[in-house]
C-alpha positions in Angstrom: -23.5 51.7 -6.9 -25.0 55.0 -6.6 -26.0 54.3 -3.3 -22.4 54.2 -2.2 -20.5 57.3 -1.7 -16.6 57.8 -2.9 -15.6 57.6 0.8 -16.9 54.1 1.2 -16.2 52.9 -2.6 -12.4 54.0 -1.4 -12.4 52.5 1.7 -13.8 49.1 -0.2 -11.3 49.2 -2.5 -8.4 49.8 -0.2 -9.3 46.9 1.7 -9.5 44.6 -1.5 -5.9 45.4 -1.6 -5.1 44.8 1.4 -7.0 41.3 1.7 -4.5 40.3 -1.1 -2.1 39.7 1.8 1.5 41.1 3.0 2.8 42.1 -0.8 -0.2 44.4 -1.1 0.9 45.7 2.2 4.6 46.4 1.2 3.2 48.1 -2.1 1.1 51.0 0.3 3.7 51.2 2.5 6.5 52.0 -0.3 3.8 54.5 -1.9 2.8 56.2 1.4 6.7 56.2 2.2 7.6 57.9 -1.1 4.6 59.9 -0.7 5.8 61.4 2.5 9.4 61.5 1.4 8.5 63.7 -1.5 6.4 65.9 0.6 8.4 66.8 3.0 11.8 67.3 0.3 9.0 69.8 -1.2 8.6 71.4 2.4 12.2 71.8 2.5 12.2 73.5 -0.4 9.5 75.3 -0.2 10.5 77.2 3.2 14.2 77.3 2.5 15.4 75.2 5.1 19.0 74.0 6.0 20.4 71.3 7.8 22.9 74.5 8.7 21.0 77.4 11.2 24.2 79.7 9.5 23.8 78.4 5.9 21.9 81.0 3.9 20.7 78.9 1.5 18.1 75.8 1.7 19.3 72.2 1.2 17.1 72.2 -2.2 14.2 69.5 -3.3 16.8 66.7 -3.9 18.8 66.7 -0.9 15.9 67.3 1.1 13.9 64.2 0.1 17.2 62.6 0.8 17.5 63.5 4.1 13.9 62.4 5.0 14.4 59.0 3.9 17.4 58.6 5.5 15.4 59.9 9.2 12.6 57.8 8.3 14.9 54.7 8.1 17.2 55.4 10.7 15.9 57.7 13.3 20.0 57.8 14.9 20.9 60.1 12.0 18.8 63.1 13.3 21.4 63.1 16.4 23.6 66.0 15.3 20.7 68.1 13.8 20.9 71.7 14.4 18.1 74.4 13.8 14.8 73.5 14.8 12.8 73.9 11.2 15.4 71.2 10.2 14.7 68.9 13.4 11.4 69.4 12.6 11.4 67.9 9.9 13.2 65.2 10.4 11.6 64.6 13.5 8.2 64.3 11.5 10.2 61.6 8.7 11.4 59.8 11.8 8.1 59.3 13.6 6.8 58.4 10.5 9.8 55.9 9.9 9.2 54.5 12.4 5.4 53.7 12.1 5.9 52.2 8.5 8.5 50.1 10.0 6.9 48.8 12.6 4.2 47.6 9.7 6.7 46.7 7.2 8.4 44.1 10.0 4.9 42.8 11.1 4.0 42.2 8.0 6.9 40.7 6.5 6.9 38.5 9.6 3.0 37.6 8.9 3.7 36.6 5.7 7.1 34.3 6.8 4.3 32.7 9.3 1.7 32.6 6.7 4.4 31.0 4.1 5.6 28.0 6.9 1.8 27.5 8.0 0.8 26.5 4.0 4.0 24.4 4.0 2.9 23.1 7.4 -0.3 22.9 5.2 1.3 20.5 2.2 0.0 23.1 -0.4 3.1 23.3 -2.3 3.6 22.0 -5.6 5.8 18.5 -6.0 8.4 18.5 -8.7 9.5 14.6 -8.4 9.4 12.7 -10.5 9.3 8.4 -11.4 7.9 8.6 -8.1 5.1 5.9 -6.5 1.9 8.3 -5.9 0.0 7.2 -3.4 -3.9 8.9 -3.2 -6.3 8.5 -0.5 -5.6 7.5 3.1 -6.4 4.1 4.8 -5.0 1.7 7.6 -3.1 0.4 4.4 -0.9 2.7 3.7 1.4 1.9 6.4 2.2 -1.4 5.2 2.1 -0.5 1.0 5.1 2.2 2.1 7.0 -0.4 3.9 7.0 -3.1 1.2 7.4 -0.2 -1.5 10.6 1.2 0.6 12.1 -2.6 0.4 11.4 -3.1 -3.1 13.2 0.2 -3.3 16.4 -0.2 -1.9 18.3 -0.7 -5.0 16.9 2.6 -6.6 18.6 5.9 -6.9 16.3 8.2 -4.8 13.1 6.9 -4.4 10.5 8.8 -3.5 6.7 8.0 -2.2 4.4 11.2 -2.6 0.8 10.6 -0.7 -2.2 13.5 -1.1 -5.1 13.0 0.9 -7.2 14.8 3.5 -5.1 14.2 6.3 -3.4 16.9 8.2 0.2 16.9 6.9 1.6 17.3 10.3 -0.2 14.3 11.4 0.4 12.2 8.6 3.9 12.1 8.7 3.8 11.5 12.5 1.8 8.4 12.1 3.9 7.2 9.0 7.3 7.5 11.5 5.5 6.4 14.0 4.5 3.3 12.7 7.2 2.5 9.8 10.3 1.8 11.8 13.1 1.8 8.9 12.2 3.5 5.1 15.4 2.6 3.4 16.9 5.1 1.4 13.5 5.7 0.8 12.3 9.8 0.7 8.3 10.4 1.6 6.6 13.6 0.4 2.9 14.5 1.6 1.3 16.8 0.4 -3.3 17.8 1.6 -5.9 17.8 -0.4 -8.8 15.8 -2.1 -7.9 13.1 -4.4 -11.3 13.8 -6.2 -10.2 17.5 -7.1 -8.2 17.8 -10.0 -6.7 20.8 -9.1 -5.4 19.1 -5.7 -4.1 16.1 -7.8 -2.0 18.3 -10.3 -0.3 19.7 -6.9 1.9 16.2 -6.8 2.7 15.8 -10.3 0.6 12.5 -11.7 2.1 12.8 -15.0 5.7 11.8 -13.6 4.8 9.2 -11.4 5.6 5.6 -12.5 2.7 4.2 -10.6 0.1 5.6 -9.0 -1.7 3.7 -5.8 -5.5 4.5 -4.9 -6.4 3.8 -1.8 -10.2 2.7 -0.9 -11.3 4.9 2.3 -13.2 3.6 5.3 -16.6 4.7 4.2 -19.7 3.1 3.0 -19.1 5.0 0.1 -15.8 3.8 -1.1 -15.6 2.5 -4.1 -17.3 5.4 -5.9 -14.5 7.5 -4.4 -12.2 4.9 -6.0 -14.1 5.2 -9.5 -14.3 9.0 -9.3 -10.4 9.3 -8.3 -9.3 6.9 -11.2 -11.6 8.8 -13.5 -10.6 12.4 -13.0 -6.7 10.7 -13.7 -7.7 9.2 -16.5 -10.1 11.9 -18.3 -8.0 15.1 -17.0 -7.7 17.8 -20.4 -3.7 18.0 -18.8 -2.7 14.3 -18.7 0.1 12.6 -20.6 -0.4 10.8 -23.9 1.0 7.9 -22.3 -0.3 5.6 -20.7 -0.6 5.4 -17.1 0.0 2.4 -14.2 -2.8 2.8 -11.8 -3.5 0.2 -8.9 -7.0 0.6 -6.9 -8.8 -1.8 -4.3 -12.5 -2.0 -5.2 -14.5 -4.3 -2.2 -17.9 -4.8 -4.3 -17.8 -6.9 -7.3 -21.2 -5.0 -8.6 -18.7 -1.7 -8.7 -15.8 -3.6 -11.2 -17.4 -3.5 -14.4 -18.0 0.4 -14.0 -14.5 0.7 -12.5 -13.2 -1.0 -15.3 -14.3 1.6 -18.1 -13.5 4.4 -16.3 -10.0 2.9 -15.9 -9.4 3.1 -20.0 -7.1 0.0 -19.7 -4.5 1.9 -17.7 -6.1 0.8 -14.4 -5.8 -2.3 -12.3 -8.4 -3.3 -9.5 -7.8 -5.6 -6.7 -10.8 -7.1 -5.8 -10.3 -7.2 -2.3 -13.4 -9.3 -0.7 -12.8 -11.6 -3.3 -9.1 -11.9 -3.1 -9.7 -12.5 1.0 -12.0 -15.3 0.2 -9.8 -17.4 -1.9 -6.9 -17.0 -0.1 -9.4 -17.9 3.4 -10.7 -21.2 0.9 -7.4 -22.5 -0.1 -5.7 -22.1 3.1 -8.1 -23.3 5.3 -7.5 -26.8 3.6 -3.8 -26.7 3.6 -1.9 -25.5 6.8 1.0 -23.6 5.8 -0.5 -21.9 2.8 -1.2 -18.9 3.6 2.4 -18.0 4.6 3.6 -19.2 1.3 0.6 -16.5 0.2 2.6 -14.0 2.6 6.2 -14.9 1.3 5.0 -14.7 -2.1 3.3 -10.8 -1.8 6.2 -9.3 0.5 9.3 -8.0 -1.0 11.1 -8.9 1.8 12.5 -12.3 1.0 11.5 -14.1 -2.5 9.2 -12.7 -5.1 7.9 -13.2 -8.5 9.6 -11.6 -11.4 9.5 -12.0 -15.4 12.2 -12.5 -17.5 13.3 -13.5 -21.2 16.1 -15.9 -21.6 16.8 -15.5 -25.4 18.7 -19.1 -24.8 15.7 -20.9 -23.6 13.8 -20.6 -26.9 13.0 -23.6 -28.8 13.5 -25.4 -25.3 10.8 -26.8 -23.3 9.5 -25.7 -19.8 10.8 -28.5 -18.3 13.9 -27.4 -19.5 13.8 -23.9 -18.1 13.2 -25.4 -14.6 16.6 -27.0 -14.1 18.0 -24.1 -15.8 18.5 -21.8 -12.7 20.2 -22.7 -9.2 19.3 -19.9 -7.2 15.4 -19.5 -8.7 12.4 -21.6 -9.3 11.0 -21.4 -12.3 6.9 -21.4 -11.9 5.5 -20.9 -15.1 5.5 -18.6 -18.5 4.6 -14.8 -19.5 3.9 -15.7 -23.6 4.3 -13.2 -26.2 1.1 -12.4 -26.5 1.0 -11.8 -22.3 -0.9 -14.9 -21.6 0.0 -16.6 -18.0 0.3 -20.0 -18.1 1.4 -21.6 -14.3 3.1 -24.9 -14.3 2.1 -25.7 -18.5 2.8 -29.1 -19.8 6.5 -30.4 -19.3 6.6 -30.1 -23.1 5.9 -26.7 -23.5 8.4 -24.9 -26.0 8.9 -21.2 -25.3 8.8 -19.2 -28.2 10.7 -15.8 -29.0 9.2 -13.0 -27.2 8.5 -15.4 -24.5 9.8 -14.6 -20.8 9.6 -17.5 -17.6 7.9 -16.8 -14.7 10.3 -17.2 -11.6 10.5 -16.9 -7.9 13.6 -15.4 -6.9 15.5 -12.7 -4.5 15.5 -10.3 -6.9 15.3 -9.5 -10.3 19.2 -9.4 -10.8 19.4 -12.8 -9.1 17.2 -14.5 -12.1 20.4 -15.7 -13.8 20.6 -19.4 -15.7 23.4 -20.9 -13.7 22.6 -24.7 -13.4 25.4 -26.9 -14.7 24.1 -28.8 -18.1 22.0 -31.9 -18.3 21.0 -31.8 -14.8 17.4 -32.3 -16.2 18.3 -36.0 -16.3 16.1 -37.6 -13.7 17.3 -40.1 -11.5 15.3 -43.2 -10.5 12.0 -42.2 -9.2 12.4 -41.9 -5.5 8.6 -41.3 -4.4 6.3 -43.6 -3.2 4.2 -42.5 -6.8 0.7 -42.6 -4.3 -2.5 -41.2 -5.8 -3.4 -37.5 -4.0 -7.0 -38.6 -3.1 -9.2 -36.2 -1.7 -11.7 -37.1 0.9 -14.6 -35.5 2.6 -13.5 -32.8 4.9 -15.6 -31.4 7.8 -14.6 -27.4 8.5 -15.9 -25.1 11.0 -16.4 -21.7 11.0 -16.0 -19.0 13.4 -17.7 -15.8 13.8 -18.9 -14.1 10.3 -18.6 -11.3 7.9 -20.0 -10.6 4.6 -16.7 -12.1 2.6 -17.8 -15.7 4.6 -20.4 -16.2 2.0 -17.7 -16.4 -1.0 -15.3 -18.3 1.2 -18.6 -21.1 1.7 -19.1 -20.8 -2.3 -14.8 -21.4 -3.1 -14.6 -24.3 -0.4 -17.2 -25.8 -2.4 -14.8 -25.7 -5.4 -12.5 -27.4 -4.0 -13.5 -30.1 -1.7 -15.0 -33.3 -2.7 -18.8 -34.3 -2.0 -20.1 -35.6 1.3 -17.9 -32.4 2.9 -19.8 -30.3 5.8 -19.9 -27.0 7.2 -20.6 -26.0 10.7 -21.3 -22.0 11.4 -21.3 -20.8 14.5 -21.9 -16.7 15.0 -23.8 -14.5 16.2 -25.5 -13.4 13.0 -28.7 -11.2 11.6 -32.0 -12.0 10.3 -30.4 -11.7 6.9 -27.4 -13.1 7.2 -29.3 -15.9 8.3 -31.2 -16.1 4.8 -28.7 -15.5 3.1 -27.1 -18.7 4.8 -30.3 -20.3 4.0 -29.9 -19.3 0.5 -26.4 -20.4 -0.3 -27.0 -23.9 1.1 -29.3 -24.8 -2.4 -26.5 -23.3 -4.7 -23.5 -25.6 -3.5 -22.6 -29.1 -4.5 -20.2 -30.8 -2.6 -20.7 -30.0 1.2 -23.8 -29.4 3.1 -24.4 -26.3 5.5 -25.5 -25.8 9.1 -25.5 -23.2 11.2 -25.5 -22.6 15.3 -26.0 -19.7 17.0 -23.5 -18.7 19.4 -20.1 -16.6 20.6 -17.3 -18.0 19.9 -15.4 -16.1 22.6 -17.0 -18.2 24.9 -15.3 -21.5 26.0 -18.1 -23.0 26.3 -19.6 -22.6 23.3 -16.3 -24.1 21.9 -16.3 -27.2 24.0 -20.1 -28.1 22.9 -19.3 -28.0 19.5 -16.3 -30.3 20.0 -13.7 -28.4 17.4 -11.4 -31.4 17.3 -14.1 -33.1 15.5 -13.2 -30.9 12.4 -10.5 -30.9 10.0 -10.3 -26.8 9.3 -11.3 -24.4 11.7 -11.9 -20.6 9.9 -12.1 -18.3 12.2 -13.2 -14.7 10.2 -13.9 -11.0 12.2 -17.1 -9.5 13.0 -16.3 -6.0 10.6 -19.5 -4.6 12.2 -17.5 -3.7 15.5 -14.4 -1.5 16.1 -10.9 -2.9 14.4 -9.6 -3.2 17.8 -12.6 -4.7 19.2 -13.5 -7.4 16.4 -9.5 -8.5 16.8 -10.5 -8.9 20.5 -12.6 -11.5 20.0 -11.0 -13.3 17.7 -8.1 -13.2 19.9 -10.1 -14.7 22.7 -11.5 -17.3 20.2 -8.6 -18.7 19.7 -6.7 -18.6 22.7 -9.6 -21.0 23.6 -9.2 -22.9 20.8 -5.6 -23.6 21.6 -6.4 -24.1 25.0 -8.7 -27.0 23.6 -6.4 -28.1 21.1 -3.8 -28.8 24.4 -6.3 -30.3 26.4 -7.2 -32.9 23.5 -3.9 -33.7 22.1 -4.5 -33.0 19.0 -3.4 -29.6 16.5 -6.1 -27.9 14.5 -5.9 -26.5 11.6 -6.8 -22.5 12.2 -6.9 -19.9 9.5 -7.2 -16.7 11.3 -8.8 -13.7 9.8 -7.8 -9.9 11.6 -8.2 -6.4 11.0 -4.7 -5.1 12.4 -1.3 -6.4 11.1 0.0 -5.6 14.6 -2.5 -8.2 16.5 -0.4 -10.6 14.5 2.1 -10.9 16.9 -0.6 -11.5 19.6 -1.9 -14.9 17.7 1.6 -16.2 17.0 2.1 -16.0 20.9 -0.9 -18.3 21.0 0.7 -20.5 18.7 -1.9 -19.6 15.1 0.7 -20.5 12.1 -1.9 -19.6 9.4 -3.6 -15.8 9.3 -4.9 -14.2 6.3 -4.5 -10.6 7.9 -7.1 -9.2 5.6 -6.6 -5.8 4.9 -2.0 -6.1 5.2 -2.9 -9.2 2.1 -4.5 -6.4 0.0 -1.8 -3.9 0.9 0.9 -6.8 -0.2 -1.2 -7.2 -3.4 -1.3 -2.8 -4.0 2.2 -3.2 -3.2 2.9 -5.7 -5.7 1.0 -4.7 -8.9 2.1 -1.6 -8.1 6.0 -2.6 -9.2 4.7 -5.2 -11.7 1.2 -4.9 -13.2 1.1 -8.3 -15.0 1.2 -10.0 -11.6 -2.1 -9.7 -11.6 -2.3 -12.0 -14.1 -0.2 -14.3 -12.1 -2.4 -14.3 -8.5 -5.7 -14.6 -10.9 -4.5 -17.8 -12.3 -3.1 -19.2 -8.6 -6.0 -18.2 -7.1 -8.8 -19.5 -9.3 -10.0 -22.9 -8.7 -9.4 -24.0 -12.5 -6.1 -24.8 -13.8 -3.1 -25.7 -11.5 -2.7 -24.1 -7.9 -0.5 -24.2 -4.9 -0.1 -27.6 -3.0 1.4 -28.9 0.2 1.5 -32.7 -0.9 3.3 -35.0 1.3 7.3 -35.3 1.0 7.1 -39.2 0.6 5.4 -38.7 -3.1 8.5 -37.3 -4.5 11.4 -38.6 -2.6 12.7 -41.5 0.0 11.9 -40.2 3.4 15.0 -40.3 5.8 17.5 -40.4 3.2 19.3 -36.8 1.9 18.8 -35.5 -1.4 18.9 -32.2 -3.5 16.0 -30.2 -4.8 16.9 -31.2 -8.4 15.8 -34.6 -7.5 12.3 -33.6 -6.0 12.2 -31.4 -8.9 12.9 -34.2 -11.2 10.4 -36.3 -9.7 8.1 -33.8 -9.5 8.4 -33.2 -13.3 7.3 -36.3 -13.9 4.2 -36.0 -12.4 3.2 -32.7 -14.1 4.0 -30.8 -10.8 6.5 -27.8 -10.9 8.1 -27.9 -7.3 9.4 -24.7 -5.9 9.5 -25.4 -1.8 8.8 -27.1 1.0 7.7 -27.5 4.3 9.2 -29.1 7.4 6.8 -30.0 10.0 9.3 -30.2 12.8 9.5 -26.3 12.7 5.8 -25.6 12.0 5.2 -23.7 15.1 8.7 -21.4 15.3 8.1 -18.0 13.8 11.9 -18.0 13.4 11.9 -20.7 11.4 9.0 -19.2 8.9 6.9 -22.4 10.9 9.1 -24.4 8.5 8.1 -23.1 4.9 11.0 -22.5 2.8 10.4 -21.1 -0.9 12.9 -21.1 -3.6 15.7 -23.6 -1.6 19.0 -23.6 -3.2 18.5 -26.6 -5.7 22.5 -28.2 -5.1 21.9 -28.2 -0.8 20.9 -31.5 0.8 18.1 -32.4 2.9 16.1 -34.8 4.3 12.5 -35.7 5.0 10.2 -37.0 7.3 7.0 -38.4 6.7 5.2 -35.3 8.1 7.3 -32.9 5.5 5.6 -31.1 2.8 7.0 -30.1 -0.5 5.4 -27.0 -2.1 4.4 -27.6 -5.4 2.3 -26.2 -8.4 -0.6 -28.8 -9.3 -3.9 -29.3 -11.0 -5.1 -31.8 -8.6 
């Protein structure tokens, strides 16, 4: 330091200060004000000078220094100054005034600016609280805040919080942008990383009653995931309680690691996995995947829990006539076991709550009359569901196409085929190659070719099939990939006009707004990939045993969701209630909980005719082309 003279160490010093922003300046300027003030009182009384040229005596220390502060604030008081020591003087405290004025305004008004650009910023701390936090920033997030804001309308201000990297600014222009109504709903953003601690104690973890991490759009994602949830988890200021954590992980090799970072108070949606069984299962049913849809939105009829003290000792069948305005699915036991559509004979036990679809979770009230479990004669044609080979053809390809290949094989019966037609990669190829020796009921073959071009289409004749899958190419731009599949079938339905004949098309796209575009061309089954996972986020989010739920609906074991013909359960042509189907569905082991009316399966208005949770005392009546919607093992 010796090297430094006093000059310089000063000057370095002074500048630290000042660095420190618009307080430190106010600090000098008071000091150099009172400074100055003092000196020039001293001056005053020093030399004996008076405000009065005829006065005799000087105005003294006191009401000298007074006098200069009141020119160096006001320069309009040294207007009626007389004597020209006096003037002086004040002349020297006004100049002065008016140079730490002029510093004091521009930097109170620098640090007004610099205040409104952090807020600008989102730097602030957030003191909500039972809020939904929401980390990380993805196409997702537009679609997890509208379902969140509709399952919050019945709360007392609800709040979302999001922290990510995104400009604040620009954030909230894309949320308004792109989320036309929020409900009651209040949305706080705040910047930073979700990985730095420090960033995520800025919006207040430890009050939120669920927190939502969002996988980004890098290769690298679900490490980001992991490290997020970890830092919650392991941070020395977190709450002894436990938290309610929701994450998408997309690689199945990353969810046993996920998993112990996530100390039990973590749930993962395994996203590729999730989009393949939903792509399996309602690419051999047409209508499924909008019961899928109706089932993950909060906007219409969801899945809730509740205990019904008077149901114990009572069996499930029971509990399914029990409620008019709900459909009972299944049971949450007391040990939080799921168990979807159990025997008929099941007796629920105290501490044991039903599984019901329902409009909400104040309209899950037992209000059937008595006895109305009393079936009537069996109206059904009682005909064996017999599955036979199917033959399904696939569309275009992306990495999840493989575990949508491996589930079909689950469910189909032997002698089934697969046709692939894409445009794929040396390895993709093998890896083709290398599925076809692990399945067992269907046999694999695959064409090269684009299936935008008509052509192509035509050759491979797509009325021969029974499904049709058509899945994105995710190594091209969102906007692009949904292109193509858009062209693919447009063609498709062009086809299906020319031939007579309706095809069964699951449709697989990037962008929940390229929805509308297929529905135009007349597609009643999507799985829009990423909006399903944003349902699911949504979902779990609100409810964290629900995953419990969609694990046992999706999996190929136990029972699942069915569209079985109307004629199996009731007298087609002739008007009945739900109780009946439900009665005669009882019978059969099924639990029945919709339907679906075929003369509607193209209107969008009309849901393309699935209806979930009917009121159980209106009558209807089926054709031979209806579906009921039931819960099955087979």
């Amino acid at each position: 330091m010796n090297q430094f003279s006093k000059k310089e160490k000063l000057l370095y010093n002074f500048e630290q200060t000042l660095s420190k922003g618009p307080t430190s300046v106010v600090k000098w300027l008071a000091i150099i004000s009172l400074f100055a003030v003092l000196m020039l009182g001293l001056a005053i009384l020093i030399f004996g000078i008076s405000s009065d040229p005829a006065g005799k005596e000087g105005l003294g220390f006191i009401e000298g220094s007074w006098q200069s502060l009141m020119a160096t604030l006001d320069s309009g008081t040294m207007g009626g100054d007389e004597g020209w020591l006096f003037r002086s003087v004040r002349f020297a405290a006004t100049i002065l005034g008016i140079f730490l004025i002029s510093i004091l305004i521009g930097s109170i008004s620098s640090g007004i600016d610099q205040k409104i650009d952090d807020l600008k910023r989102g730097r602030s701390k957030v003191i909500e609280s039972n809020h939904t936090l929401i980390l990380g920033w993805s196409e997702k997030i537009f679609s997890i805040i509208s379902e969140i804001a509709i399952a919050n309308e019945n709360q007392k201000k609800p709040c979302i919080v999001i922290l990510s990297e995104k400009d604040k600014v620009e954030a909230e222009d894309e949320i308004y942008a792109k989320i036309e109504d929020l409900k009651n709903t209040k949305i706080v953003i705040r910047n930073g990383n979700p990985l730095d601690l420090n960033d995520v104690e800025i919006v207040n973890p430890n009050g939120a009653r669920s927190i939502i991490v969002l996988s980004p759009d890098t290769d690298n994602s679900d490490m980001h995931v992991i490290k997020t949830v970890l830092g919650i988890t392991k941070s020395p200021k977190r709450v002894t309680t436990p938290y309610n954590i929701v994450a998408e992980i997309k690689e199945e090799k990353n969810l046993e690691a996920a998993e112990l970072v996530g100390n039990n108070e973590a749930i993962y949606v395994l996203s590729s996995d999730i989009i393949s069984r939903v792509a399996a299962q309602t690419s051999l049913q047409s209508g499924l995947s909008i019961v899928y849809s109706e089932l993950l939105c909060f906007d219409g009829d969801e899945i809730y829990f509740k205990k019904e003290n008077s149901l114990y000792g009572k069996t499930y069948k029971d509990a399914l006539f029990a409620y008019k305005d709900s459909a009972v699915i299944g049971i949450f036991s007391k040990d939080e076991n799921v168990f979807i559509n159990p025997e008929m004979n099941y007796i629920l036990e105290n501490g044991d709550e039903i599984i019901a679809i329902s409009q909400d979770d104040d309209t899950v009230i037992m209000n059937s009359l008595p006895n109305i479990n009393q079936a009537p004669e069996h109206q059904g044609s009682k005909l064996e569901y017999i599955q036979v080979p199917t033959k399904t053809l696939i569309l275009g390809w992306n990495k999840n196409g493989l575990n949508i290949v491996k589930e079909l094989d689950n469910y189909i019966s032997g002698g089934s085929h697969i046709l692939i037609v894409a445009e794929l990669e040396p390895y993709e190829i093998s890896q083709i190659e290398e599925i076809k020796t692990t399945v067992k009921n269907l046999t694999i073959t695959f064409q090269e070719g684009e299936v935008n071009d008509k052509n192509t289409l035509i050759k491979i004749k797509p009325e021969d099939f029974d499904n049709i899958i058509v899945l994105s190419y995710k190594n091209l731009e969102i906007q692009e990939s949904d292109a193509k599949t858009l062209i693919c079938l447009l063609h498709l339905r062009n086809i299906s006009d020319a031939k007579g004949k309706d095809f069964n098309i699951v449709t697989e796209m990037l962008d929940l707004k390229n929805r509308a575009l297929g529905i135009v061309a007349k597609a009643d089954d999507f799985i829009i990939g990423e909006n399903l996972i944003s349902l699911m986020l949504s979902q779990l989010s609100e409810n964290s045993n629900l995953k419990k739920v969609f694990d046992e609906l999706l999996k190929s074991e136990g029972s699942e969701i069915y569209l079985k013909p109307a004629s199996r359960y009731v007298k087609c042509g002739e008007s009945v209630n739900f109780y009946t189907i439900l009665a005669n569905a009882s019978e059969m082991g099924d639990t029945a909980f919709g339907y679906r009316l075929n003369k509607y399966h193209n209107d969008v208005s009309y849901n393309f005719g699935v209806k979930l949770n009917p009121n159980k005392e209106e009558l209807i009546e089926f054709n031979d082309d209806d579906y009921i919607i039931v819960l099955s093992e087979d």
